[in-house]
mmJSON file of the N, C-alpha and C atoms, coordinates in Angstrom:
{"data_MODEL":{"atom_site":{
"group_PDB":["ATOM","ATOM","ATOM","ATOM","ATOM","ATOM","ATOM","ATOM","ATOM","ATOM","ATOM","ATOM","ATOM","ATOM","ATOM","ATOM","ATOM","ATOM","ATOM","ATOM","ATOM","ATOM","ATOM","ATOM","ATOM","ATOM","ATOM","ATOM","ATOM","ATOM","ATOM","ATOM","ATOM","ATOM","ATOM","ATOM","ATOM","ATOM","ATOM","ATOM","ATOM","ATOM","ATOM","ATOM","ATOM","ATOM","ATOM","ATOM","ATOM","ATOM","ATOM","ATOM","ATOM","ATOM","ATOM","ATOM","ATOM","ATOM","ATOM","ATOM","ATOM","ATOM","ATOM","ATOM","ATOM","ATOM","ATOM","ATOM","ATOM","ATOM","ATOM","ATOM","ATOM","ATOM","ATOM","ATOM","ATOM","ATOM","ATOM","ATOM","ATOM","ATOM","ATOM","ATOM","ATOM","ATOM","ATOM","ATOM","ATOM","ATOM","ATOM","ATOM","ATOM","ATOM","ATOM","ATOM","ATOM","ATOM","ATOM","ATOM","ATOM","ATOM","ATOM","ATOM","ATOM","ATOM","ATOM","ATOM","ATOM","ATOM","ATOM","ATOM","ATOM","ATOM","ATOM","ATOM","ATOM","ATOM","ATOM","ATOM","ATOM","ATOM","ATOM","ATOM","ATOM","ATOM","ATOM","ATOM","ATOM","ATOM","ATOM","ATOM","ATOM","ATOM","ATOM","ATOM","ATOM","ATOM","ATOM","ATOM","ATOM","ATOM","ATOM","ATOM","ATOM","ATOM","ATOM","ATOM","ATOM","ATOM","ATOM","ATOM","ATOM","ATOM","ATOM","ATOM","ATOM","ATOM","ATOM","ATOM","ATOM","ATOM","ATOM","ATOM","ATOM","ATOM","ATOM","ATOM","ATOM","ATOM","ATOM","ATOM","ATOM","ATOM","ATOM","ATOM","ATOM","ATOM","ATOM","ATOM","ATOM","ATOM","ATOM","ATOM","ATOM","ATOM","ATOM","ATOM","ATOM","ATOM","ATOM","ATOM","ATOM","ATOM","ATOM","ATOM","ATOM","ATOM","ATOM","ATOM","ATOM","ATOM","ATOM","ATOM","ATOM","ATOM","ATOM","ATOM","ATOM","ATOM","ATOM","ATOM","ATOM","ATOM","ATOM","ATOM"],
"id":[1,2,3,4,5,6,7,8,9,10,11,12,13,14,15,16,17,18,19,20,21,22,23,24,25,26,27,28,29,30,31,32,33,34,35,36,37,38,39,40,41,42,43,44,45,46,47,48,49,50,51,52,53,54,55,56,57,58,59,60,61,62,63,64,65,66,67,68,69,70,71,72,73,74,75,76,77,78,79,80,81,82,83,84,85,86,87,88,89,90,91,92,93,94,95,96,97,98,99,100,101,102,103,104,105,106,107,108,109,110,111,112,113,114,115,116,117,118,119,120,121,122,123,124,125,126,127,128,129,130,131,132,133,134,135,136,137,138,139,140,141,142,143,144,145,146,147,148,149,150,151,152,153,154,155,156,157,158,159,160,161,162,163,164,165,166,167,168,169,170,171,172,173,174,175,176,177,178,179,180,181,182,183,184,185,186,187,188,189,190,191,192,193,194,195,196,197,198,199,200,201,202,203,204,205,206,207,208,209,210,211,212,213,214,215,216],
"type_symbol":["N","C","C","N","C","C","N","C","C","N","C","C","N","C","C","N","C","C","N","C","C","N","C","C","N","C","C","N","C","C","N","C","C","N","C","C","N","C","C","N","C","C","N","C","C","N","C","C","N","C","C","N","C","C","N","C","C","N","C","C","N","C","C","N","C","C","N","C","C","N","C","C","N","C","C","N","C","C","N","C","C","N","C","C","N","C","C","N","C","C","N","C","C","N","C","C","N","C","C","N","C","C","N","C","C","N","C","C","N","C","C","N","C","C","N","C","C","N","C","C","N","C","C","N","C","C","N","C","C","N","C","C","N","C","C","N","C","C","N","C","C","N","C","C","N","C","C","N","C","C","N","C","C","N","C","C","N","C","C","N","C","C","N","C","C","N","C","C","N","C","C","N","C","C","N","C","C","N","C","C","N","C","C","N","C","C","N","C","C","N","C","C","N","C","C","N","C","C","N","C","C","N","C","C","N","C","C","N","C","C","N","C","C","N","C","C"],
"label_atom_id":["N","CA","C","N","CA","C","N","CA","C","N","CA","C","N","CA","C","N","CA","C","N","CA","C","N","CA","C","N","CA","C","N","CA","C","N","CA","C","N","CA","C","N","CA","C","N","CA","C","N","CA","C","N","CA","C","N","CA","C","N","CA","C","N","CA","C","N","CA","C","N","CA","C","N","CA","C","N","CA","C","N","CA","C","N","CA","C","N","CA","C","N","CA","C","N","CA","C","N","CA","C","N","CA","C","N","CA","C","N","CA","C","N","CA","C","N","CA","C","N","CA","C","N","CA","C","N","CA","C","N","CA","C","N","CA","C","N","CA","C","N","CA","C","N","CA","C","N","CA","C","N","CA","C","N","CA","C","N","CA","C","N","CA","C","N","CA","C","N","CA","C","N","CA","C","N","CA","C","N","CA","C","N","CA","C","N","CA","C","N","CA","C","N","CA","C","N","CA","C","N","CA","C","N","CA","C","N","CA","C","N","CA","C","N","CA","C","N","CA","C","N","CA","C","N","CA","C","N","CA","C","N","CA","C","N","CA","C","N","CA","C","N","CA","C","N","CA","C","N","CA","C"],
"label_alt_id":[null,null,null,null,null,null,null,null,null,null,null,null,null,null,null,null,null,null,null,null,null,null,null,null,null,null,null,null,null,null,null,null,null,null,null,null,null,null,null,null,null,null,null,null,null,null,null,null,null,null,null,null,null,null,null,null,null,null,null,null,null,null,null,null,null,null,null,null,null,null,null,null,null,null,null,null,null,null,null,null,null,null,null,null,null,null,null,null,null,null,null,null,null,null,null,null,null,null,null,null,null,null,null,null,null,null,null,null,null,null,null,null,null,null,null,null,null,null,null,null,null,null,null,null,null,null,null,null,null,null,null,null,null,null,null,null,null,null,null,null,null,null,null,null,null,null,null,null,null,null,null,null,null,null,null,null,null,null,null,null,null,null,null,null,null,null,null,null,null,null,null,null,null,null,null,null,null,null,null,null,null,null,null,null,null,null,null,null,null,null,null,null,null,null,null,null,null,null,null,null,null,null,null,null,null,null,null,null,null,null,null,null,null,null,null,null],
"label_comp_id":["UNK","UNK","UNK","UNK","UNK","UNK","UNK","UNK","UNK","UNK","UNK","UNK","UNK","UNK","UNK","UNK","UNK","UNK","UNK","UNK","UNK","UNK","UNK","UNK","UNK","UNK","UNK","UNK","UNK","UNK","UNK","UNK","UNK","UNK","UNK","UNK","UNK","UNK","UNK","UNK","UNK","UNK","UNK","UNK","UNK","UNK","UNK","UNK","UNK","UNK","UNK","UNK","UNK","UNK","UNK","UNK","UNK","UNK","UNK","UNK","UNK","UNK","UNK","UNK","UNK","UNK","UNK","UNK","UNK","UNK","UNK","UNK","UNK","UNK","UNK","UNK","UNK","UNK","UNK","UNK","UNK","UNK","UNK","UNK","UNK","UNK","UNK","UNK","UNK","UNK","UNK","UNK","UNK","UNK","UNK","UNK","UNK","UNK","UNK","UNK","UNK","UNK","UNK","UNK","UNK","UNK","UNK","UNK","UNK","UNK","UNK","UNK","UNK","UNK","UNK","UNK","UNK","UNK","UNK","UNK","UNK","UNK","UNK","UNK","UNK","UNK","UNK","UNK","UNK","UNK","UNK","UNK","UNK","UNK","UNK","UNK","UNK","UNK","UNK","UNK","UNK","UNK","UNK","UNK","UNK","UNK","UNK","UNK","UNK","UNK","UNK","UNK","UNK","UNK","UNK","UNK","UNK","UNK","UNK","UNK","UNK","UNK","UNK","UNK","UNK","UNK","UNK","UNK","UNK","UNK","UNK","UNK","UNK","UNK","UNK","UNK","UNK","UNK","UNK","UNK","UNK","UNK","UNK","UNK","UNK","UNK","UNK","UNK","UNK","UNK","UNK","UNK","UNK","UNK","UNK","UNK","UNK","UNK","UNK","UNK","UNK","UNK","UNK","UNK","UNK","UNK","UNK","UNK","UNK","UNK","UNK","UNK","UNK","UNK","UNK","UNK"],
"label_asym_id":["A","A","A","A","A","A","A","A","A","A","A","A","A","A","A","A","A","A","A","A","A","A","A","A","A","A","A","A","A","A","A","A","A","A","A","A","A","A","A","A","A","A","A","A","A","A","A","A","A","A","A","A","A","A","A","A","A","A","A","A","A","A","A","A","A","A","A","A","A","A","A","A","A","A","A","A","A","A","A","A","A","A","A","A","A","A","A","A","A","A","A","A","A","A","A","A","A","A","A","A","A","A","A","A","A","A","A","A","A","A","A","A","A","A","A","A","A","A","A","A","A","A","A","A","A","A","A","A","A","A","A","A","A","A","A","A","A","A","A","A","A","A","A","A","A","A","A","A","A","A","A","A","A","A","A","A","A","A","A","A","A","A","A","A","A","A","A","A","A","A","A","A","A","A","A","A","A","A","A","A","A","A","A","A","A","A","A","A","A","A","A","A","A","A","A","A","A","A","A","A","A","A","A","A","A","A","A","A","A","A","A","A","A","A","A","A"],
"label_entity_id":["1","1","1","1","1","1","1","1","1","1","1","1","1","1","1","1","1","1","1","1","1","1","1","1","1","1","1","1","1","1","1","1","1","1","1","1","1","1","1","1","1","1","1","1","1","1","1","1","1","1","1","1","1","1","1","1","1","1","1","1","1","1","1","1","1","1","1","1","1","1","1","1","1","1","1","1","1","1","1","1","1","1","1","1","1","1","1","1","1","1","1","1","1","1","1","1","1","1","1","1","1","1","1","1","1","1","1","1","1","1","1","1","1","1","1","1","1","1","1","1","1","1","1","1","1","1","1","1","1","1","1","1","1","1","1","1","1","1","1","1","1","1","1","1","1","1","1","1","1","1","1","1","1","1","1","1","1","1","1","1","1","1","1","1","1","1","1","1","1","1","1","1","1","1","1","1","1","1","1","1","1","1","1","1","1","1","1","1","1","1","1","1","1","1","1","1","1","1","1","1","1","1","1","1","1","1","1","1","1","1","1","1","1","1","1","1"],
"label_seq_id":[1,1,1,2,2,2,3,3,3,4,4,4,5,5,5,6,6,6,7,7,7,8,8,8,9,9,9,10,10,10,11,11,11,12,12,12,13,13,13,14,14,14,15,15,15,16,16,16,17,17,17,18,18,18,19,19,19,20,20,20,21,21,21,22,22,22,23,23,23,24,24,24,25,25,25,26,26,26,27,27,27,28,28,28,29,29,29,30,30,30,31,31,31,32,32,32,33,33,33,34,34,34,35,35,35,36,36,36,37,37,37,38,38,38,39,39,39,40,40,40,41,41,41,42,42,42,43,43,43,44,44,44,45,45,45,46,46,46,47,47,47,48,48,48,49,49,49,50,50,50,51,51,51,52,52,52,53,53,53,54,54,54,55,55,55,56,56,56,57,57,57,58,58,58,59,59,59,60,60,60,61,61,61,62,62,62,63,63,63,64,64,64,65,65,65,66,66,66,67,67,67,68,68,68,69,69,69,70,70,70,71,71,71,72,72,72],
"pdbx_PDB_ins_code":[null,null,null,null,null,null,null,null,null,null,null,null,null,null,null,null,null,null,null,null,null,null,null,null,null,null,null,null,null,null,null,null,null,null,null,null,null,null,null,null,null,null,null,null,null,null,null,null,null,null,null,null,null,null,null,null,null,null,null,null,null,null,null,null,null,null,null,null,null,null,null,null,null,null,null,null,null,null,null,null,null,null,null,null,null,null,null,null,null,null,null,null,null,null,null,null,null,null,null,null,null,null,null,null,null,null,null,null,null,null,null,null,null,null,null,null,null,null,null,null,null,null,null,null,null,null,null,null,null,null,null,null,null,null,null,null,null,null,null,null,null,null,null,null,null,null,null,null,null,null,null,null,null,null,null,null,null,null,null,null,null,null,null,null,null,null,null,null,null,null,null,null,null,null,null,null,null,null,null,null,null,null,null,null,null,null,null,null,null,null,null,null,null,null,null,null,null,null,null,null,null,null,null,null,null,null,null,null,null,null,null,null,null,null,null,null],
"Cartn_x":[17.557,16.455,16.897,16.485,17.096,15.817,14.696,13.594,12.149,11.224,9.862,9.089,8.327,8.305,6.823,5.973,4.333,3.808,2.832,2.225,0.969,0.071,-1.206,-1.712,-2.612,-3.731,-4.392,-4.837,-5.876,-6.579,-7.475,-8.472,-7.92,-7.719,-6.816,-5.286,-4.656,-2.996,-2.991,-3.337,-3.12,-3.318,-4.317,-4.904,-4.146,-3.65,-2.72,-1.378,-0.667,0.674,0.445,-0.408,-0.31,-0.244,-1.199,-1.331,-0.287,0.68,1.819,2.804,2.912,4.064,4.078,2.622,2.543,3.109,2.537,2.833,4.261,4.732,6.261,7.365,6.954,7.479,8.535,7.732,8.838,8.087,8.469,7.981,8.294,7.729,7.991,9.604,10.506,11.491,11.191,10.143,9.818,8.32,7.726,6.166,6.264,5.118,4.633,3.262,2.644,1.359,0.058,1.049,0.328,1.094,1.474,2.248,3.428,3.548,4.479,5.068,6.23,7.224,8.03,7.902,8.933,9.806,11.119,12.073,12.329,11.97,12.502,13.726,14.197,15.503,15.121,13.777,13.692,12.153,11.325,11.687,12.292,13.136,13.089,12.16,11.591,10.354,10.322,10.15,9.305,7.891,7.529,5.947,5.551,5.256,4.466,2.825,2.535,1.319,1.079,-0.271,-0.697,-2.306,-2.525,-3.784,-4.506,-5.961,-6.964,-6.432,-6.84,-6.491,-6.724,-7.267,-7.131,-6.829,-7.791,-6.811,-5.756,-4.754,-3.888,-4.832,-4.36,-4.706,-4.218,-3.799,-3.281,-4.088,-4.553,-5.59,-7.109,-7.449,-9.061,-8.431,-9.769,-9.891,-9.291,-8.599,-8.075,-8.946,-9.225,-9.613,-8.639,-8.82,-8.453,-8.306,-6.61,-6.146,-4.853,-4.419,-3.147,-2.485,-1.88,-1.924,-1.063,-0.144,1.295,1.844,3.011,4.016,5.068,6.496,7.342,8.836,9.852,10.81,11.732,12.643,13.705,15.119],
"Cartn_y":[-6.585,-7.469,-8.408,-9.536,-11.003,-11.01,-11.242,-11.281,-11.194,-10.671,-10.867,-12.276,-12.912,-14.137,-13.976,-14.468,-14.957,-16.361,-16.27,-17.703,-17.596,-18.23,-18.155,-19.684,-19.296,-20.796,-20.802,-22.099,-22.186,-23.271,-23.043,-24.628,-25.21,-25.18,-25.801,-25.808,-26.461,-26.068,-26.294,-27.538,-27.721,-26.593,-25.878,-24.583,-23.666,-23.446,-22.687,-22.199,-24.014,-24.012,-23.639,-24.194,-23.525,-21.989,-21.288,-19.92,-19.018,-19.771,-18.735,-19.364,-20.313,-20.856,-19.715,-19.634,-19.07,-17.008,-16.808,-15.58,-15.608,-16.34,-15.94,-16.58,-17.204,-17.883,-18.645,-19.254,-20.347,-21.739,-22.592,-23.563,-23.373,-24.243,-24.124,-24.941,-24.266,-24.979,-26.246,-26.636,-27.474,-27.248,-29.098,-29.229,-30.679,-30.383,-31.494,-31.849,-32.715,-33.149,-32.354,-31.463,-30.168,-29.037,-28.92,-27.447,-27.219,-26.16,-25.693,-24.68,-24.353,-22.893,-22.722,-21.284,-20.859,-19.941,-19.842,-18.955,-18.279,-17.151,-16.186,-15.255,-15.091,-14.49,-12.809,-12.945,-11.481,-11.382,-10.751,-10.143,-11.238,-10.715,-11.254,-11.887,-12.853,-13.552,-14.841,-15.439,-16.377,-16.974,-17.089,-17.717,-19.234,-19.511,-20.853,-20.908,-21.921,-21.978,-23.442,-23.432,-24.613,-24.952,-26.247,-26.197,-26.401,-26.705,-26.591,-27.765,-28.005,-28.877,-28.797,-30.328,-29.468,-28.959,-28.691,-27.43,-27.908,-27.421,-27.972,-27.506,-28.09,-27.546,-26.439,-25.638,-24.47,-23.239,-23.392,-22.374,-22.155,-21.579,-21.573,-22.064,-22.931,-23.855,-22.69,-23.623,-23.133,-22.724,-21.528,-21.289,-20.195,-20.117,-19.305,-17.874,-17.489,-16.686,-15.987,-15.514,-15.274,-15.372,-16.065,-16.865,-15.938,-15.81,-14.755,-14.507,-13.072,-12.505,-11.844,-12.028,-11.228,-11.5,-10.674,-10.166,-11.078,-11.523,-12.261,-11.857],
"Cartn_z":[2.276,1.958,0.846,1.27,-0.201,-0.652,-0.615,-1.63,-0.554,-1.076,-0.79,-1.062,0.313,0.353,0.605,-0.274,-0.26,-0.744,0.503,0.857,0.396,-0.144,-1.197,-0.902,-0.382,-0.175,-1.353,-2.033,-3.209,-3.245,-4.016,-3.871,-5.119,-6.075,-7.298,-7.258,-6.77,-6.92,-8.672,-8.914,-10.582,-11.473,-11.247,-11.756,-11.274,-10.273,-9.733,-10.129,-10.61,-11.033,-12.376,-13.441,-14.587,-14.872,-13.877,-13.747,-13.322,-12.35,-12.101,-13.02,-13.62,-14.36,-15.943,-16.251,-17.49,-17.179,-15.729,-15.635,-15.354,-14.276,-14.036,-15.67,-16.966,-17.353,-16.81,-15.796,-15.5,-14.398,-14.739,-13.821,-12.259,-11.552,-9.896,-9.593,-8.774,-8.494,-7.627,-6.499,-6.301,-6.237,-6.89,-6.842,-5.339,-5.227,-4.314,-4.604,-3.88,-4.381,-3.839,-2.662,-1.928,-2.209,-2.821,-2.569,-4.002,-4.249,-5.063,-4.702,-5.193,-4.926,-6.046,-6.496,-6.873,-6.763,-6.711,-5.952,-7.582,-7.316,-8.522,-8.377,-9.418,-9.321,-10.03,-10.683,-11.657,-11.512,-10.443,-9.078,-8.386,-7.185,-6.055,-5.054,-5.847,-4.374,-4.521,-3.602,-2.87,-3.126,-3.836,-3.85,-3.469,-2.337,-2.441,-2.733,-2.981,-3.067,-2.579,-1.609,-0.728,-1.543,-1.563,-2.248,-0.882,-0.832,0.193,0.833,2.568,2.974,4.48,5.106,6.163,7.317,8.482,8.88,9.672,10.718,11.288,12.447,13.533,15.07,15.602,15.258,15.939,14.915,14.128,13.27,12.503,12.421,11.944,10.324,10.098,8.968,7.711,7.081,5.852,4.505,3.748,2.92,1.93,0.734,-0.456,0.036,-0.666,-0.483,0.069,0.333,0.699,2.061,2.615,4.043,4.956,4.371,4.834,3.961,4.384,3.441,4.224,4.233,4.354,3.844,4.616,3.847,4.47,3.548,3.983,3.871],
"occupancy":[1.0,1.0,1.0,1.0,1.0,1.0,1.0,1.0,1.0,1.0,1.0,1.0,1.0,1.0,1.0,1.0,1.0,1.0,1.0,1.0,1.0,1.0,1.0,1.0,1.0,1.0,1.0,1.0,1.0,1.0,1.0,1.0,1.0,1.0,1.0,1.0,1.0,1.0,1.0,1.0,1.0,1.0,1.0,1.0,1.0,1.0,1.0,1.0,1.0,1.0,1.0,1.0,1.0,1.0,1.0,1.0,1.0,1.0,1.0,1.0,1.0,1.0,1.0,1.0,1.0,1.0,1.0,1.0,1.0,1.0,1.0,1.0,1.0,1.0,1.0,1.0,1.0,1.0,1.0,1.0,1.0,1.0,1.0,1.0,1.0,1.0,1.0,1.0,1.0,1.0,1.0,1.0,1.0,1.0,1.0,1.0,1.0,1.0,1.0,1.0,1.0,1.0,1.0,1.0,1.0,1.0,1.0,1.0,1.0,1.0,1.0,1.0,1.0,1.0,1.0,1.0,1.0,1.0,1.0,1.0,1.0,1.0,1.0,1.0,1.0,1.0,1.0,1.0,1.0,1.0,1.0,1.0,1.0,1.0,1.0,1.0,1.0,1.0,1.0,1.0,1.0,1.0,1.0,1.0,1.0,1.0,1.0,1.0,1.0,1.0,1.0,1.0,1.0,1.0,1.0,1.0,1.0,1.0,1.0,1.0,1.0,1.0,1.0,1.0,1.0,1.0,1.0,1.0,1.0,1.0,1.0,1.0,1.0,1.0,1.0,1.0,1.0,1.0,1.0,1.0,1.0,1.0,1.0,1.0,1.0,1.0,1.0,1.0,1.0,1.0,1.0,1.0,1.0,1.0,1.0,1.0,1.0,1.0,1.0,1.0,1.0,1.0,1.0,1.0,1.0,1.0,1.0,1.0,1.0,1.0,1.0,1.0,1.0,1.0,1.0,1.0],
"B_iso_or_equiv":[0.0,0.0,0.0,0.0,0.0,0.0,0.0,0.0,0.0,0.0,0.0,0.0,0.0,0.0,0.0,0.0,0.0,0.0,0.0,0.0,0.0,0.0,0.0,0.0,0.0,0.0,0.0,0.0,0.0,0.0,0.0,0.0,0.0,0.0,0.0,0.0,0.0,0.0,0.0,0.0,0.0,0.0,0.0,0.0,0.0,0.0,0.0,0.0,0.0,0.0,0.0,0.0,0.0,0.0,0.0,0.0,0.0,0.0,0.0,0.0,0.0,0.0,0.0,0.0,0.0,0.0,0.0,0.0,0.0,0.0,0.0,0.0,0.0,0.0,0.0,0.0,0.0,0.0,0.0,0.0,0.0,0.0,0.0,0.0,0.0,0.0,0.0,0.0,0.0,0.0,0.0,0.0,0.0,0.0,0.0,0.0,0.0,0.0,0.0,0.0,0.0,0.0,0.0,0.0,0.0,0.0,0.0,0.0,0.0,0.0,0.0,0.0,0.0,0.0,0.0,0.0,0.0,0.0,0.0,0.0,0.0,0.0,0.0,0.0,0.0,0.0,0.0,0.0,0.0,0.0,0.0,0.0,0.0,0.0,0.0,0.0,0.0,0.0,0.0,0.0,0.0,0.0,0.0,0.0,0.0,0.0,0.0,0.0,0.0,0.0,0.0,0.0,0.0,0.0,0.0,0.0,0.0,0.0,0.0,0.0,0.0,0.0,0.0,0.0,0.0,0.0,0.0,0.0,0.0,0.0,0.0,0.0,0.0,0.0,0.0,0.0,0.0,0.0,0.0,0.0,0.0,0.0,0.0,0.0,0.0,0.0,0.0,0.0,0.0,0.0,0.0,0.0,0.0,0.0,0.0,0.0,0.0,0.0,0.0,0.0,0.0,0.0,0.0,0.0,0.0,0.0,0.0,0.0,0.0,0.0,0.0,0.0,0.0,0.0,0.0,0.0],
"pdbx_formal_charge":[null,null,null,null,null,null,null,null,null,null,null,null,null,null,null,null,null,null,null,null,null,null,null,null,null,null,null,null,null,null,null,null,null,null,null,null,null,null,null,null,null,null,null,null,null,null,null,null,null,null,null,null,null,null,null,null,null,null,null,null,null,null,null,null,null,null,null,null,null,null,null,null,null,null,null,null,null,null,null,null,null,null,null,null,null,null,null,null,null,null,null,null,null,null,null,null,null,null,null,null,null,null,null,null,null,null,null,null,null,null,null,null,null,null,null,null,null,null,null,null,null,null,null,null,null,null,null,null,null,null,null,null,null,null,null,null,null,null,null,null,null,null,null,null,null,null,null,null,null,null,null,null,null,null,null,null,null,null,null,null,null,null,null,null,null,null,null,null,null,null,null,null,null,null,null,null,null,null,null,null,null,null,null,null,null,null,null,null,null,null,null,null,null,null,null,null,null,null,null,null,null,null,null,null,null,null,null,null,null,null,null,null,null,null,null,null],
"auth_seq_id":[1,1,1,2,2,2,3,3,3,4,4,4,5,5,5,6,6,6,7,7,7,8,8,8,9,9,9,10,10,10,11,11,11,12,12,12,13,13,13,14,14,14,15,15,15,16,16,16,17,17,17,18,18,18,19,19,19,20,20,20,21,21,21,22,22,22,23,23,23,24,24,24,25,25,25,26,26,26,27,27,27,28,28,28,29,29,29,30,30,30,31,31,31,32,32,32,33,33,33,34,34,34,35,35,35,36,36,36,37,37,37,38,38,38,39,39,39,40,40,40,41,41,41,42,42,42,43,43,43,44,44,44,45,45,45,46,46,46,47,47,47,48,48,48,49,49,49,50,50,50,51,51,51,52,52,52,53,53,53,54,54,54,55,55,55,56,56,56,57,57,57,58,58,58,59,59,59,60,60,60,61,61,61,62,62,62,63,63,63,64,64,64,65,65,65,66,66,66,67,67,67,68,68,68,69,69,69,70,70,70,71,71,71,72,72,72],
"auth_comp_id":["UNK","UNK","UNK","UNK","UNK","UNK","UNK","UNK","UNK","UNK","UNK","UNK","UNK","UNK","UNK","UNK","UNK","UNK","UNK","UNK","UNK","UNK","UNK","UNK","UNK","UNK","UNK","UNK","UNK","UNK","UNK","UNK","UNK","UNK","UNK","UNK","UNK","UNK","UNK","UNK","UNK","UNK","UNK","UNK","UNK","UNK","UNK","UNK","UNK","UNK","UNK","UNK","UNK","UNK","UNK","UNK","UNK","UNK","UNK","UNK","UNK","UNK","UNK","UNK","UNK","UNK","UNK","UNK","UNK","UNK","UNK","UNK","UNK","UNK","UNK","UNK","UNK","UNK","UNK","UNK","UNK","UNK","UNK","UNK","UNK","UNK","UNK","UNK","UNK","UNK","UNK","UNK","UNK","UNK","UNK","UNK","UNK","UNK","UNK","UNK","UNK","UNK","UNK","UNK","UNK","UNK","UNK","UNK","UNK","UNK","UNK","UNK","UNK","UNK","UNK","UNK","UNK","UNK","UNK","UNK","UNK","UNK","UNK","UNK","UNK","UNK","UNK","UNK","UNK","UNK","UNK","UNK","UNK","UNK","UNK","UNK","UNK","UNK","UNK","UNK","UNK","UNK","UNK","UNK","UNK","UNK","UNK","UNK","UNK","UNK","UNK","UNK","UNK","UNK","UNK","UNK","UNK","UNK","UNK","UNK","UNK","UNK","UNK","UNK","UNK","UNK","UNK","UNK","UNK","UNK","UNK","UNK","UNK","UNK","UNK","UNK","UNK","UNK","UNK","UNK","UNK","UNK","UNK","UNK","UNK","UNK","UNK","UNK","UNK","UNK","UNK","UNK","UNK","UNK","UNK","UNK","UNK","UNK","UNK","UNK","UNK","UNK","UNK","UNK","UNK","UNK","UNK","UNK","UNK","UNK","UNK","UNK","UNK","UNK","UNK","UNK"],
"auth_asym_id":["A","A","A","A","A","A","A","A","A","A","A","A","A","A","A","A","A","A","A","A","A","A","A","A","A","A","A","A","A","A","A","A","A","A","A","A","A","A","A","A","A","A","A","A","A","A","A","A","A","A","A","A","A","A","A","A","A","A","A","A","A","A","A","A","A","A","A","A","A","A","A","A","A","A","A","A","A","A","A","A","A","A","A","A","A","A","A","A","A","A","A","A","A","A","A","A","A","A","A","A","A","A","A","A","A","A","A","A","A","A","A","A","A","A","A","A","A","A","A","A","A","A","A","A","A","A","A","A","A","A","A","A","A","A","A","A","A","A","A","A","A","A","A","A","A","A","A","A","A","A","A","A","A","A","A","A","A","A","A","A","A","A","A","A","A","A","A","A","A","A","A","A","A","A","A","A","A","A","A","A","A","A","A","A","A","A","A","A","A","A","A","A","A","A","A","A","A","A","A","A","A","A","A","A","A","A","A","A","A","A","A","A","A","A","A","A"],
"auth_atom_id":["N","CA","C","N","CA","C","N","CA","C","N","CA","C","N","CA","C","N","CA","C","N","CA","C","N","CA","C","N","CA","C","N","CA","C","N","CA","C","N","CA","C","N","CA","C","N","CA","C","N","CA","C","N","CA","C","N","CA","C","N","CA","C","N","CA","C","N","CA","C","N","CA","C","N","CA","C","N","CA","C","N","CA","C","N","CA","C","N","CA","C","N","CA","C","N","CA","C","N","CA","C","N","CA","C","N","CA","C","N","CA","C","N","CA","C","N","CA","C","N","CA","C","N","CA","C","N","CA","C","N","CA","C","N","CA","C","N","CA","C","N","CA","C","N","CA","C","N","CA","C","N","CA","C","N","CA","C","N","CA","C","N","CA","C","N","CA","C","N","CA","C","N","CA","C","N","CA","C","N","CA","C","N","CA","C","N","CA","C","N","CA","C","N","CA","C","N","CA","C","N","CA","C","N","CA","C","N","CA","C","N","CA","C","N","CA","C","N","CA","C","N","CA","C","N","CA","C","N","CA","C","N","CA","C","N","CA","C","N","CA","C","N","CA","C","N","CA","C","N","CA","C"],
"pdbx_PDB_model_num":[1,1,1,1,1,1,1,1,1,1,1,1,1,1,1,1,1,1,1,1,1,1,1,1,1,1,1,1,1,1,1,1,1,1,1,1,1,1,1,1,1,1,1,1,1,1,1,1,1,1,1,1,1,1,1,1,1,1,1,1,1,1,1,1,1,1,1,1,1,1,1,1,1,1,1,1,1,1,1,1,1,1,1,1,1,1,1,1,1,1,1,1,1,1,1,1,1,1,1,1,1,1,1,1,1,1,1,1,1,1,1,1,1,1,1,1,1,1,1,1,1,1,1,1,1,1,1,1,1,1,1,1,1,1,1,1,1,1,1,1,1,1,1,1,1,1,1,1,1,1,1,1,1,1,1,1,1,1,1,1,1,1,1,1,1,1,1,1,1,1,1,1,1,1,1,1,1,1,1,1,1,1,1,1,1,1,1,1,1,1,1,1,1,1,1,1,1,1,1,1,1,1,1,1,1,1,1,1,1,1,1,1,1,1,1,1]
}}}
């Protein structure tokens, strides 16, 4: 296993990024104007985070919370 990878829908990304930046001490390796990630090295994971948005055609409308997770 290379790291544990979780996907987190939110209605604030801004609120979002401050919140995992302060817990993981560390900023996101990449931000976007939808989305942030950070690839951690201490744990091993993956975190993106998607702010609200909406839905695509292939799924029921997007709301808050954790979207997917697995192992890479």
């Amino acid at each position: 296993m290379k790291r544990m990878h979780v996907h987190v829908a939110v209605d604030d990304l801004q609120r979002s990024i401050r919140f995992y930046s302060a817990l993981f001490a560390a900023e996101p390796s990449i931000t976007k104007p939808d989305y942030a990630k950070w690839m951690l090295e201490d744990p091993r994971v993956k975190l993106r985070n998607l702010s609200a948005g909406p839905p695509s055609r292939s799924r029921s409308p997007r709301h808050s919370g954790r979207r997917h997770g697995g192992i890479e």
